[in-house]
N, C-alpha and C positions, 0 to 999 in steps of 0.2 A: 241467761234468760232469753227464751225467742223474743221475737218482736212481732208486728200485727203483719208486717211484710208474709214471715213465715208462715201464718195461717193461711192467707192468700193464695201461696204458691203450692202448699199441702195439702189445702182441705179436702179434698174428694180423698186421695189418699188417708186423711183422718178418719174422715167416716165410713172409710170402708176399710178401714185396721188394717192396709197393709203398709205401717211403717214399725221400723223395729220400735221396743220398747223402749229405750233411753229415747227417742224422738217423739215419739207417743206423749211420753211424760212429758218432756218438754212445753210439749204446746196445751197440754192440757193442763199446766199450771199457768200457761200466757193467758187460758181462756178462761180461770179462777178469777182474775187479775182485770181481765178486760171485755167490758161490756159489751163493747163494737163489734170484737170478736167472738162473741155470743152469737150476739144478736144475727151479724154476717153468714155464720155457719147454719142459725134454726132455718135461714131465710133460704138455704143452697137446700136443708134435706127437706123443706117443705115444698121448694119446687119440683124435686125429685120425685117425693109423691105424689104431687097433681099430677104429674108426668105420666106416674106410676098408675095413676087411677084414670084416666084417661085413654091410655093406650091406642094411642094414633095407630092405623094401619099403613102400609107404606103403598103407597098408589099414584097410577099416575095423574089420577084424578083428585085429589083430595081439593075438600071444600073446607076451602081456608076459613070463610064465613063461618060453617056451623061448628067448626073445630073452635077458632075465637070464643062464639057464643058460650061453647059447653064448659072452656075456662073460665071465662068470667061470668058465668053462672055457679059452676065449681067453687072458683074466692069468695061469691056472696055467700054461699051455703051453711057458710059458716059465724055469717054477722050477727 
């Protein structure tokens, strides 16, 4: 049986399917099994997509301020 260790050190690899299948399975019966490790994982592909929906450009100027603002504008959005 994995452990909560093993989601930790895999996760990005989980969610992006590149681990073989017997490992796959593995963790995805740890994440049956364990709350934290739900919860852990909704919380990495939700930041993924604010990430995703945001789409910083790469500059040498970026305005950290309005960047901030548009994320935590982003989080409320949904309260």
């Amino acid at each position: 049986m994995r452990q909560c260790k093993d989601i930790a050190e895999e996760a990005s690899n989980y969610i992006n399917g590149d681990l073989p299948f017997a490992e796959r399975m593995g963790l995805f019966f740890h994440l049956v099994l364990c709350k934290c490790c739900r919860n852990y994982l909704q919380q990495i592909r939700q930041s993924i997509s604010t990430l995703a929906m945001i789409k910083p450009q790469e500059q040498s100027s970026i305005d950290k301020d309005e960047l901030a603002k548009q994320l935590h504008d982003l989080c409320h959005k949904h309260d």
